[in-house]
Each structure stands twice: as C-alpha cells, then as structure tokens.
C-alpha positions as CSV (number, residue, x, y, z in Angstrom):
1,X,24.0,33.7,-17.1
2,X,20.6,33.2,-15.5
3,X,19.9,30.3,-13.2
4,X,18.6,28.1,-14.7
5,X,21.7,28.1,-17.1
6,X,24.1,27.3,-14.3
7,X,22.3,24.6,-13.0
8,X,21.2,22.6,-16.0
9,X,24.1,21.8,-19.1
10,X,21.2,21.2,-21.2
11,X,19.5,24.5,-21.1
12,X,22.6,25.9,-21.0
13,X,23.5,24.5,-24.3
14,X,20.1,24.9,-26.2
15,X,20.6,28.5,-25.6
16,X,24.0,28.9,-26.7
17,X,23.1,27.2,-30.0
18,X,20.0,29.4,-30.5
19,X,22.4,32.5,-30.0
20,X,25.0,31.1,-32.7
21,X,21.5,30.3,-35.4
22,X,21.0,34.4,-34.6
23,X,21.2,36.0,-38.1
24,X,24.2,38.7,-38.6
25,X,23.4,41.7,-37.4
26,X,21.8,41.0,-34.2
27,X,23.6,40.8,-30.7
28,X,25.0,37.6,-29.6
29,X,25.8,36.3,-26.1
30,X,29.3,35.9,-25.6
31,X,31.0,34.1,-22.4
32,X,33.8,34.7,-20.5
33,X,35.4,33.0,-17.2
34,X,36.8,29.2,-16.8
35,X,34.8,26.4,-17.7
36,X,33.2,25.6,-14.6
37,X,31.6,29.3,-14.2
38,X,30.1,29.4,-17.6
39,X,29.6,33.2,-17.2
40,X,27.7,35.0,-19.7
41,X,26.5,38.5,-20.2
42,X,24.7,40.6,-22.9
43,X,26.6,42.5,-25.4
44,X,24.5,45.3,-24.8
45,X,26.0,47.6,-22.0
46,X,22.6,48.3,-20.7
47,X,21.0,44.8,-20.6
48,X,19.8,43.8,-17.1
49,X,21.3,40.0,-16.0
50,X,17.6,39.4,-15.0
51,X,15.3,37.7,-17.3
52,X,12.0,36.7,-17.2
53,X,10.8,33.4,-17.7
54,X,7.5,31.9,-18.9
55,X,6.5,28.1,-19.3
56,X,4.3,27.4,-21.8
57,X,2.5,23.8,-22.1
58,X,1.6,22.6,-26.1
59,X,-2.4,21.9,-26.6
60,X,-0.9,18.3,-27.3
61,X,0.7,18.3,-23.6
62,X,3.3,16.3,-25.5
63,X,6.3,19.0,-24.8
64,X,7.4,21.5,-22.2
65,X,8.5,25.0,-24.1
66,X,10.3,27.1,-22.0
67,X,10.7,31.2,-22.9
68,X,13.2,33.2,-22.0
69,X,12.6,37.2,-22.7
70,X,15.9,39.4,-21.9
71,X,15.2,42.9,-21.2
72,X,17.8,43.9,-24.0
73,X,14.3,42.8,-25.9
74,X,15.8,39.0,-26.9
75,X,13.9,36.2,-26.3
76,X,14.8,32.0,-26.3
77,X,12.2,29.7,-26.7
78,X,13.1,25.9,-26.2
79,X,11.2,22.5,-26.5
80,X,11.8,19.6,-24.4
81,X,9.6,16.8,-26.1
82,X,8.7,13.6,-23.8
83,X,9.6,15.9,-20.4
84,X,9.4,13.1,-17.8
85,X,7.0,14.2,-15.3
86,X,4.9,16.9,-17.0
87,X,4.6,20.7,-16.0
88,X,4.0,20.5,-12.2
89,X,7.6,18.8,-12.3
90,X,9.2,21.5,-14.6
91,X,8.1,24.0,-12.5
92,X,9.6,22.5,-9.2
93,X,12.8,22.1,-11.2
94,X,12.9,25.5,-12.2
95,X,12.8,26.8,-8.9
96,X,15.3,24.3,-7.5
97,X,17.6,26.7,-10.0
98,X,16.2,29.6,-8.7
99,X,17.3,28.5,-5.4
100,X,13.8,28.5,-4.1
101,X,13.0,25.3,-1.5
102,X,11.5,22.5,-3.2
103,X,10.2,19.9,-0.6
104,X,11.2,16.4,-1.7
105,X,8.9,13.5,-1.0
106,X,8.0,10.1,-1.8
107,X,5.6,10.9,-4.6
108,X,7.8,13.9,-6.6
109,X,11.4,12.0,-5.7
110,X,11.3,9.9,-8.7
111,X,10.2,12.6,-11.4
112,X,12.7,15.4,-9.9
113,X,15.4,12.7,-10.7
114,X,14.2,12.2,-14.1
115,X,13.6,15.4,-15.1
116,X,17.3,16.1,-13.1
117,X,18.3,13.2,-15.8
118,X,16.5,15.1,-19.0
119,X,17.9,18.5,-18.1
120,X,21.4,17.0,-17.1
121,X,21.5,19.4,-13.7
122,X,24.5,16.8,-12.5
123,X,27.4,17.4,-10.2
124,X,29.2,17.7,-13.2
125,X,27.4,20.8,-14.3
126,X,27.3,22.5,-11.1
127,X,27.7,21.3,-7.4
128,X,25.0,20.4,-4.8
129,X,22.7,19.6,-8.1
130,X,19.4,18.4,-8.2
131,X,20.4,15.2,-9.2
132,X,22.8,14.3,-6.7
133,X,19.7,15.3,-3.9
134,X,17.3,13.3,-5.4
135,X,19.7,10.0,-5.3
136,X,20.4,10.8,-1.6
137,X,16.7,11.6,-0.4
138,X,15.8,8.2,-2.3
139,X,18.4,6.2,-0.8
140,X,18.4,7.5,2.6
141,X,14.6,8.0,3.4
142,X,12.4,6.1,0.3
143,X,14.6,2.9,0.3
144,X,14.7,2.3,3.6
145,X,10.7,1.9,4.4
146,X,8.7,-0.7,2.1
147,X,5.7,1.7,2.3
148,X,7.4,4.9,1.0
149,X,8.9,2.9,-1.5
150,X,5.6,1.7,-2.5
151,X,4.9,5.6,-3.1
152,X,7.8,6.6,-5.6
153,X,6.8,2.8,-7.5
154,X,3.6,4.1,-8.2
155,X,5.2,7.7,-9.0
156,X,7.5,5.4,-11.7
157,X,4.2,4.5,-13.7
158,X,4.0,7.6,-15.6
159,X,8.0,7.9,-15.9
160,X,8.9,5.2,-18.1
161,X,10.9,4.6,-19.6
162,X,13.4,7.2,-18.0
163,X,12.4,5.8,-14.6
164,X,13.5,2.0,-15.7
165,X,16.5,3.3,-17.2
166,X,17.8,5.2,-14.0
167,X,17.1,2.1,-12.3
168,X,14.6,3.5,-10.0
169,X,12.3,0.9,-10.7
170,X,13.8,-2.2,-10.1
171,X,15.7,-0.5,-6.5
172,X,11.5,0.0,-5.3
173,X,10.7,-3.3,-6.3
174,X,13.5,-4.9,-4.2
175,X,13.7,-2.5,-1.8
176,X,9.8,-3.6,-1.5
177,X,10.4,-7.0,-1.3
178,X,13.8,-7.1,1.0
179,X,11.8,-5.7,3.8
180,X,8.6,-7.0,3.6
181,X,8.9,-9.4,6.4
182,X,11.3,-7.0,8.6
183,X,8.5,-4.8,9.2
184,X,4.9,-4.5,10.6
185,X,1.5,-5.0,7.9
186,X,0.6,-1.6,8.1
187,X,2.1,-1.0,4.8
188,X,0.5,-3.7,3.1
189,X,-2.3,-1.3,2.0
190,X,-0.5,1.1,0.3
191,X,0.4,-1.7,-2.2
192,X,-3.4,-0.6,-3.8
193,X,-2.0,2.2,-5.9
194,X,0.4,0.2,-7.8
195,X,-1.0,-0.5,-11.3
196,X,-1.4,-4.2,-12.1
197,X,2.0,-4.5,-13.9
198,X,3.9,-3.3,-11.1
199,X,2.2,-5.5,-8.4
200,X,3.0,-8.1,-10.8
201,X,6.9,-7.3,-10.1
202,X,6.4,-6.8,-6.6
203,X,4.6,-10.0,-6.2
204,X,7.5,-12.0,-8.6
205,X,10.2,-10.5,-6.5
206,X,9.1,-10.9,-3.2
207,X,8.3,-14.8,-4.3
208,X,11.6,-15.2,-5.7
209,X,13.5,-14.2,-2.1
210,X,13.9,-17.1,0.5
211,X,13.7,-14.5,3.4
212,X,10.8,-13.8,2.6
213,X,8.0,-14.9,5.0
214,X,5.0,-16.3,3.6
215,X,2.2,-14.6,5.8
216,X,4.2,-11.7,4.0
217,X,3.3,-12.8,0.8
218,X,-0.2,-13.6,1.6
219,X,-0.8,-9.9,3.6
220,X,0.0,-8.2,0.6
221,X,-1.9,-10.1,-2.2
222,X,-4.8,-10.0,0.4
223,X,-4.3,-6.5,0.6
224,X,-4.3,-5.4,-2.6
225,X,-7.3,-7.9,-4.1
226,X,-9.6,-6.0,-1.2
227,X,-8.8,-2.9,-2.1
228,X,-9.0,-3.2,-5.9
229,X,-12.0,-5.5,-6.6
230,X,-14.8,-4.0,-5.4
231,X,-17.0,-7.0,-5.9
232,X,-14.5,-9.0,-3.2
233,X,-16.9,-8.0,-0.6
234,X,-20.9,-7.7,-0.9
235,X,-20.7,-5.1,2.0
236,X,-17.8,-3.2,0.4
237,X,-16.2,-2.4,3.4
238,X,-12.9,-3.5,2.5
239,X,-12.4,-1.1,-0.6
240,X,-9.8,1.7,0.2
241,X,-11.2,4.9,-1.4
242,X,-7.9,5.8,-2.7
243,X,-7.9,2.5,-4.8
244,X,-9.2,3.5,-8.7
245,X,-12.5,2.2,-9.8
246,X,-11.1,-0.4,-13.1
247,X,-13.1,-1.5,-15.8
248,X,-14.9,-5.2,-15.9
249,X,-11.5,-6.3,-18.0
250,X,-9.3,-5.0,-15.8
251,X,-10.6,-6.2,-12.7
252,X,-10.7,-9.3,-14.4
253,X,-7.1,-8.7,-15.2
254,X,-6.5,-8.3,-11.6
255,X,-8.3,-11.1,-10.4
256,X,-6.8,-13.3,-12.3
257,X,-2.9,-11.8,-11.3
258,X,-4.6,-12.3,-7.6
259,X,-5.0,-15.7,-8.3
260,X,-1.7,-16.5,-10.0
261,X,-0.4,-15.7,-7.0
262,X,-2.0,-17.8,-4.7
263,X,0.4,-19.8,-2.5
264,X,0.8,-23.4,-3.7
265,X,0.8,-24.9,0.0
266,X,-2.3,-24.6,2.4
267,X,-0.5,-21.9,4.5
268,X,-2.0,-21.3,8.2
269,X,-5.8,-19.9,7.0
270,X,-4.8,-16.8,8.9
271,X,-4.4,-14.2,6.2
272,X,-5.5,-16.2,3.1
273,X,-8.6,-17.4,4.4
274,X,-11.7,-19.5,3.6
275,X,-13.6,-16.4,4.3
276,X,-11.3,-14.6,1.1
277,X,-11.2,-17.6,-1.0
278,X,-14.8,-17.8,-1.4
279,X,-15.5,-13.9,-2.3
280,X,-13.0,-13.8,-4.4
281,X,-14.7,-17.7,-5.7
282,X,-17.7,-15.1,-6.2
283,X,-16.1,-12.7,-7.5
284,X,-14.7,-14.1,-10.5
285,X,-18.0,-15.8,-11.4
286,X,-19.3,-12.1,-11.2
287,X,-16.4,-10.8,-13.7
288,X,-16.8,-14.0,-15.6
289,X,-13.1,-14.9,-14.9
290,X,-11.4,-17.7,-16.7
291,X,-12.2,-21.4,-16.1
292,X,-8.7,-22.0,-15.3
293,X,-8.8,-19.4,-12.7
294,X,-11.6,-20.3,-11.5
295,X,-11.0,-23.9,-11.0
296,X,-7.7,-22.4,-9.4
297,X,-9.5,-20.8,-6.4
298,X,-12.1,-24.0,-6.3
299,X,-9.4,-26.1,-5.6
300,X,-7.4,-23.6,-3.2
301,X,-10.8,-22.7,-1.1
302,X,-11.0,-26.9,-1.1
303,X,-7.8,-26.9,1.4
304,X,-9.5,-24.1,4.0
305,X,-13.1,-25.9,3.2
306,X,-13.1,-26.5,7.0
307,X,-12.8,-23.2,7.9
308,X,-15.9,-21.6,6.1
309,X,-19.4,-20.8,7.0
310,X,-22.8,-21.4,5.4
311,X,-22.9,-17.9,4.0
312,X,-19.4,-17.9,2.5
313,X,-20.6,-20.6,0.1
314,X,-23.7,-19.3,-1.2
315,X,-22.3,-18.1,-4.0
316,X,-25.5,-17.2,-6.3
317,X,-26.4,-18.6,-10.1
318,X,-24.7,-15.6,-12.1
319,X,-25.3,-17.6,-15.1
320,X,-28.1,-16.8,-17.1
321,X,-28.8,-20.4,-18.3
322,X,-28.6,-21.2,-14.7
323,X,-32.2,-22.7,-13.0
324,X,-31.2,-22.9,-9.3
325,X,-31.2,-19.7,-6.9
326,X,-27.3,-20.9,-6.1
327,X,-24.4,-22.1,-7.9
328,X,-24.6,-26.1,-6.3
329,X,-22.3,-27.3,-9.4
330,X,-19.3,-25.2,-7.6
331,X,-20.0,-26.0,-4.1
332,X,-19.9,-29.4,-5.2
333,X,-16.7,-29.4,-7.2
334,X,-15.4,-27.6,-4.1
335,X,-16.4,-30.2,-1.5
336,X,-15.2,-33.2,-3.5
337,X,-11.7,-31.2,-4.3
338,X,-11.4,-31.5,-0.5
339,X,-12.5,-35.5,-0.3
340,X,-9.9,-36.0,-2.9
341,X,-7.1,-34.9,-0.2
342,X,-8.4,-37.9,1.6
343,X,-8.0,-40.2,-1.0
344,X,-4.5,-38.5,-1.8
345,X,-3.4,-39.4,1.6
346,X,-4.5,-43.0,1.5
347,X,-2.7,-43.7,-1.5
348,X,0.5,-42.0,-0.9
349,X,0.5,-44.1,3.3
350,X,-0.3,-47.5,1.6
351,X,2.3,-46.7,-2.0
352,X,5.3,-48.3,0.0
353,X,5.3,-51.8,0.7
354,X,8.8,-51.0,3.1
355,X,7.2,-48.6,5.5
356,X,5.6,-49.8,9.0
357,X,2.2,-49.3,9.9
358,X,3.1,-46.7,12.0
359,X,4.6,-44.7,9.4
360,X,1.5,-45.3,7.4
361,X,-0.1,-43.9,9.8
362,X,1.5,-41.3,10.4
363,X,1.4,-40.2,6.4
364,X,-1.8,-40.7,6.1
365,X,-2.5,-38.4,9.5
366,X,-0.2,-35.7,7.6
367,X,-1.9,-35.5,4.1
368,X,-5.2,-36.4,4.4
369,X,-7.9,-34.1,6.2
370,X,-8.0,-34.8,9.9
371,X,-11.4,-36.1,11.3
372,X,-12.0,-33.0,12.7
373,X,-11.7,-30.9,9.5
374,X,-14.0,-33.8,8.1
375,X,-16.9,-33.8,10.6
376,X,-16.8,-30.3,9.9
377,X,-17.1,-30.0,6.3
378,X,-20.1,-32.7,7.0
379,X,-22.0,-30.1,9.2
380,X,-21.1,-27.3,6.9
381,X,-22.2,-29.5,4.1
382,X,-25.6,-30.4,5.5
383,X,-26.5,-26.9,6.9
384,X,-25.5,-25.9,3.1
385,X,-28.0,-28.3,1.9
386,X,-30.9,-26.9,4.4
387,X,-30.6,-23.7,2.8
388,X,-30.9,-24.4,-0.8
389,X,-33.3,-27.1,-0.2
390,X,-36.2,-24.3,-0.5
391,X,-34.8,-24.0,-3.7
392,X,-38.0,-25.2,-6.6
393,X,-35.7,-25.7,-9.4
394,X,-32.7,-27.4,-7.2
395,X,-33.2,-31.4,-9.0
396,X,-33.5,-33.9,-6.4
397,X,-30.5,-35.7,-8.4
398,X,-28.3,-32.8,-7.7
399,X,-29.7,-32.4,-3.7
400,X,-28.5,-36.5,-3.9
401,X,-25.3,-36.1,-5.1
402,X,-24.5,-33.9,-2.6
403,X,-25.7,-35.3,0.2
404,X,-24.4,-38.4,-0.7
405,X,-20.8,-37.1,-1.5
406,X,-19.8,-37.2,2.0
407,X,-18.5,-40.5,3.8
408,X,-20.0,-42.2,6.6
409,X,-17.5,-40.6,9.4
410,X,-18.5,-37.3,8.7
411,X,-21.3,-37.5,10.3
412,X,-21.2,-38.1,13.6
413,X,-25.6,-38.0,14.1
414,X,-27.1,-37.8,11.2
415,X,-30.1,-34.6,12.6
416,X,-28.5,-32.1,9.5
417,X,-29.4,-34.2,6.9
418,X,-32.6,-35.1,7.9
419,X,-33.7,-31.4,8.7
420,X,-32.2,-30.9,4.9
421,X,-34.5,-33.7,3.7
422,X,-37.8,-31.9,5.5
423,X,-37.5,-28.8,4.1
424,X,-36.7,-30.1,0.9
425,X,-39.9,-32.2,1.2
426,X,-42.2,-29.3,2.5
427,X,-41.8,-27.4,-0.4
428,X,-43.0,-30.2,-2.5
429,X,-46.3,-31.8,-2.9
430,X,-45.5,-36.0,-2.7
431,X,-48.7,-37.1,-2.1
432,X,-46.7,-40.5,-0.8
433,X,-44.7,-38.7,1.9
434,X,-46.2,-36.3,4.8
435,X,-44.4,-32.9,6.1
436,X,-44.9,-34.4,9.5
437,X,-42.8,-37.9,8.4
438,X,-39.9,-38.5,11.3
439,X,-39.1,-41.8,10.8
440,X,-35.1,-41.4,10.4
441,X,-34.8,-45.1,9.1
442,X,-37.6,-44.8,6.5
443,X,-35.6,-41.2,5.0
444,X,-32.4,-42.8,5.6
445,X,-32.9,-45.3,3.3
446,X,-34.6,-43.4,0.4
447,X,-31.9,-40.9,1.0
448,X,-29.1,-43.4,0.0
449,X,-31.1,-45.3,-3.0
450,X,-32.6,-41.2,-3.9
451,X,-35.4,-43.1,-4.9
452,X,-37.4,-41.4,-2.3
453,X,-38.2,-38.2,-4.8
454,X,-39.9,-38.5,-8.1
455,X,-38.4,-37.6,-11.3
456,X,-38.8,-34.0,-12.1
C-alpha cells in the first residue's frame, strides 16, 4: 500500500475497484492484515512497494487525475471532478501523505480541509489525519484573530460549496464579527479582499450582535469602501494595492452595499465622516449609482454637514445635460436635508401640550442642529456660493435659492454673502450695478427680493 492509500479511504477505494474492473488474466492486488492496516502488496514476487506518481491537470481544469505507475508495469489513473482547491492544493495533500511538512496557514487552512473532506483522509481512516489538523490549526490560531480569519474567508470564495457545507464559512463570519470590537483597527483593512457577497455577511453579522460597538461597524465599512472604490478619493491615496481593480457595475455594486450599510443614527463623525460622505456623494454620481442611493448618502452627509469643508462639496456636473461647472442641485438638497432637522426638532418640542417649557427646550436642544452647527453650515454655505459664483451658466435663480435657504441666525455678519454677491456680479456685465458697489443695504435688499439680477 503506498501512501497515499493509507491516508486517504477514498483513493484507497478507487484503487481497489479499478484492480477488481482488471480483465482475467492480469495480476490483481490482494490485501492482507486487520482492517485498520489495509496492507496491500503486488502479486508479483518481484514488484517494488514504491510507485511513482504523476498529477495530471485536464485542459478543462475542471478535474484533478491522479496516476499511479507500479514498477510490476501496472498503472491507476483516477479522476476527482470538482477537487476543491485546484492542483496547488492536491499537491500539498499529497505530500501530507508522503509525510513531507506542509506549512498550514491562513490562506491554504480552508482548502486542505476541503480537499481532507473530498479525499476522506479522517481519523477514521488513519490517525493524526489531515483533517483532524486542519480543524485544530483553524480553531486554535485562525479563529481566534478577526484578521486571520478575514484570510481563510476570502480563501472560502473559491471553495463553495464544500467550504459552506463544512461550516467553515459561517465560523469566519462570526468569528469576524465576535471580535471586532475586542481588538485594535488594524485589521479593518484586510476586510478589502473579501468579495462583495462575503462583506455583505460580515457586515449583516456584525450588525445583528449587540456587543458589537458601532465605531466597529463604521471602521470596517470605511475600510473596505476606500480600498475598493477607487473613485472614493481624487488623490487615490487611500486605495490598498492588494484591493482588485472591479468593473464600473461592480463598483457600483459595492457602493451601493457601502451605502446600505450606513449607520441609521448620526454616530460621532469620527470614522464616518463628512469628509467620506461627500466622496463617496461623488463617487456615486461618477458610477451613476441609484437615485435611492444617492439620496441615501445626501441625506446621511446632511447630519455631518457641519463638519465639511468648501472643497468636500464641490462635487462637479458629471451629467452631460448638466450647464453649471458644479452640481448646485445636490449641495442644495444636502443643505435643506440638514434645515429639515431643525424643523424636525421644533415640531417634535412643541407636539405635547403636557410637557413644560423646559422640557421643550430641552427636546428641541437634543434634535434640532445646535446654533453652532448652524452658524457653521451658514459660513460653509456662503464660502460655497463665492466659489461657484464665477460660474457663467450658474442662473441667478439657483445662486437665490441658495443663498436664501439659510435662516436669519445663521449668519452672524453678513461679509460671506456679500463677497458671494461681488463676484457673482464681476463676472457679469449689469450696466445698472458697478464692480465697485459696497453699499450692504442696497445688495441686501435685492438679495432677498433676487430682483437685483436680470433674467437670463
């Protein structure tokens, strides 16, 4: 019996059938010893017990062949169709038989256990199997570390379904997800190689688990949208070269998972920030993402709106029909998505006829934007507005409806909306009105009736 007989029942038994389909005539293998040896030897006094061995892949690279030639001049040849794993994993198999060291690691646990699985080298078979040290190195040192068992996930893609069956799947994913918050971020990148069906798991299982901290949650969808979109960033810098360049679709695919996942609540702007909101904003205007997604991230990047900078919102005209340099339409949507909070909060303080004013207060101080956050977005609004005003084709309805879109309070002087007016004047000829003009009343006033620029 050669090794890889005594370690696999499957081999074992292929051959054995193959000897008894022998026509009369020639030598057959016969077996001798207790069950648990399964010794075999050649009829032939002077056959050798060594064999050589050669493994053959099909043009197809559908099925593993294996050949067996005895020096008595028989030879075995056996298929294994669908071999979980492919030849790299045969071969490591093979010599596991052969009793030749085969390293085990993260990435080649999961297909030594499957191909263990298709070969049936169990305890059963013979002890100290490959099987049996495939479960412990996965459960003692894969298991036990989020990041490795981000590795042998991503090993799972091309293993299905045996991998699914075995359970190896679903004891990543949890194993994944059980210890995402027990640990340090410096796994969250590794979540890039995981193939957009996978994530999805991660994602749904690590959502799904109360212990699970939400900064968590956020570091690893961050993660992963930076390193797998490479549109997220216009300087690219974020893109992990180990992440695989996707198709438009399926960067739109993942994008749109990205988004699904979103937290519901405002979260701390820490890890999900305005910063990210508003490339990925651009981003899915660049893939042409849903409107549903896109409305999505509007309204999300509406609850950090505080938080961002002039250049996070210039997100360009991608659309073709588009006139205007930058998409206004969207930063406006944006901006009143964040005015409706205030509104929100008003309504829900002044609902109850039973509370006290000081409750009302207080509710509305909890759920409306604070005056801070508002005299903010009013500076970040008008500095907006100074740099598209250069903008020919911007309509002075739409430059109104902006400017106009934000109260009276958040502004406390009102020097950025006049600087937006001037430039928006200077790059048009109103013989009425002079590029020097500084009377603030006089501006002020056209400004709120926008009957200070001319129909287009």
């Amino acid at each position: 019996q050669f090794p890889l007989m005594s370690k696999s029942r499957k081999i074992s038994r292929m051959l054995a059938e193959q000897d008894e389909q022998r026509p009369p005539g020639q030598p057959r293998r016969r077996r001798r010893g207790s069950s648990g040896g399964n010794a075999e030897e050649h009829a032939a006094p002077a056959a050798a017990a060594e064999t050589e061995i050669e493994e053959a892949e099909e043009e197809d690279g559908d099925e593993e062949q294996l050949q067996v030639s005895m020096e008595d001049g028989k030879s075995y040849r056996i298929t294994f169709p669908d071999f979980p794993g492919g030849p790299g994993t045969f071969e490591a198999a093979a010599k596991f038989c052969y009793g030749v060291r085969v390293e085990l690691t993260p990435w080649n646990v999961a297909p030594l256990r499957c191909a263990a699985e298709y070969l049936e080298m169990t305890e059963e078979h013979s002890e100290d199997n490959l099987a049996a040290r495939a479960e412990a190195y996965l459960s003692q040192a894969v298991l036990r570390h989020p990041g490795e068992a981000t590795k042998a996930l991503k090993s799972c893609e091309d293993l299905l379904p045996h991998a699914e069956e075995l359970g190896i799947v679903a004891r990543c994913v949890e194993a994944i997800a059980a210890r995402s918050s027990a640990t340090s971020r410096s796994w969250f990148g590794d979540l890039a190689v995981l193939g957009l069906h996978m994530y999805k798991r991660v994602m749904a299982a690590m959502a799904a688990r109360e212990d699970v901290r939400t900064e968590a949650l956020e570091g690893c969808l961050v993660s992963y949208a930076k390193a797998t979109l490479p549109g997220l960033s216009r300087s690219m810098r974020w893109r992990r070269a180990s992440a695989p360049v996707s198709s438009e679709v399926e960067q739109r695919d993942l994008l749109e998972a990205v988004v699904a996942s979103l937290p519901a609540d405002k979260g701390s702007g820490s890890v999900v920030t305005a910063k990210f909101l508003f490339a990925l904003l651009r981003t899915a205007h660049i893939l042409r993402a849903s409107d549903a997604a896109r409305a999505a991230i509007e309204r999300k990047a509406a609850t950090q709106l505080e938080q961002a900078t002039v250049e996070d919102v210039l997100i360009p005209s991608y659309s073709g029909a588009a006139e205007t340099l930058y998409d206004v339409d969207c930063v406006e949507r944006v901006v009143r998505h964040f005015l409706a909070e205030e509104e929100v909060g008003e309504d829900e303080a002044s609902s109850s006829a039973a509370i006290t004013e000081e409750e009302a207060a207080a509710r509305t101080t909890a759920s409306r934007p604070s005056a801070v956050a508002m005299t903010q977005v009013g500076k970040l609004v008008d500095n907006y507005l100074a740099e598209v005003a250069s903008d020919a084709n911007l309509k002075p309805a739409k430059f109104c409806e902006l400017a106009l879109a934000m109260p009276d309070h958040a502004r406390i002087y009102d020097d950025g909306v006049y600087r937006a007016v001037d430039i928006y004047l200077k790059v048009r000829t109103f013989p009425d009105l002079s590029s020097t003009a500084s009377d603030k009343s006089r501006k002020n006033a056209r400004l709120s009736s926008c009957s200070w620029l001319p129909a287009p």
